[in-house]
C-alpha positions in Angstrom: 0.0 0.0 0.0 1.0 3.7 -1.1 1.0 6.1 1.5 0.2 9.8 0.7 -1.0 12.7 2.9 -3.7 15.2 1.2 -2.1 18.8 2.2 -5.2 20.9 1.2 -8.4 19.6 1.0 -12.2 21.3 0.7 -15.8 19.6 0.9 -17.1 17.7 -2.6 -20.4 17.7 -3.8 -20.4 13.8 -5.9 -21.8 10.8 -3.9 -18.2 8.9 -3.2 -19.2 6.1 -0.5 -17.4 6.1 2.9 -13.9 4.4 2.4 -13.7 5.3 -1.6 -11.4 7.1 -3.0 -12.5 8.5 -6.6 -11.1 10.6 -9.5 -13.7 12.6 -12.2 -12.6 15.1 -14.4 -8.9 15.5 -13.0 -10.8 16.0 -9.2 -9.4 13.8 -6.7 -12.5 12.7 -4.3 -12.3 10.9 -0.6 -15.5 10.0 0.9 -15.6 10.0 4.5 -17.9 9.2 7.0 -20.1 12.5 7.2 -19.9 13.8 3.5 -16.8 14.2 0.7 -13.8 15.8 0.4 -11.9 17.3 -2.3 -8.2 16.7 -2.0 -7.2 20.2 -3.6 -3.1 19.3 -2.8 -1.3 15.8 -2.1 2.2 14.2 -0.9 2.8 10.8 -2.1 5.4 9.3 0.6 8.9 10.1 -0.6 7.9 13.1 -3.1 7.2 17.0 -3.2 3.8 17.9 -3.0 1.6 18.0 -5.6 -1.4 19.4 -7.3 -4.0 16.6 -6.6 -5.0 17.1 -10.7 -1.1 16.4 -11.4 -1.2 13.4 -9.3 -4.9 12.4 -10.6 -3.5 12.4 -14.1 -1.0 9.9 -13.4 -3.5 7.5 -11.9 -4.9 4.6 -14.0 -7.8 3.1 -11.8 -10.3 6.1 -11.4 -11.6 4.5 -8.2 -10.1 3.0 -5.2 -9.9 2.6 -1.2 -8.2 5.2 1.2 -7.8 4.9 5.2 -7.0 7.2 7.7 -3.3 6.4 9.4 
């Protein structure tokens, strides 16, 4: 498993279920437990931060699982 840290993050609007982690349009989304956030900025483990579009782009599954560490 990758570990990465979202740096900046805002509340989403799409229905991403708790758990999910989910890229549309270049947008990075994580849902959580009491709605969905927008990871705006990220830091893969071992790289410079990122714009979460950047990262999203380099991504080939569009969906996935996150946890909190």
């Amino acid at each position: 498993a990758r570990v990465m840290r979202a740096v900046r993050a805002a509340p989403g609007a799409p229905t991403v279920a708790q758990g999910e982690l989910r890229i549309e349009g270049g947008r990075v989304f994580l849902g959580c437990g009491d709605g969905v956030l927008e990871v705006l900025s990220i830091k893969p483990d071992g790289k410079r931060k990122m714009d979460a579009a950047a990262w999203a782009a380099g991504q080939r599954a569009s969906r996935g699982t996150w946890e909190r560490l």
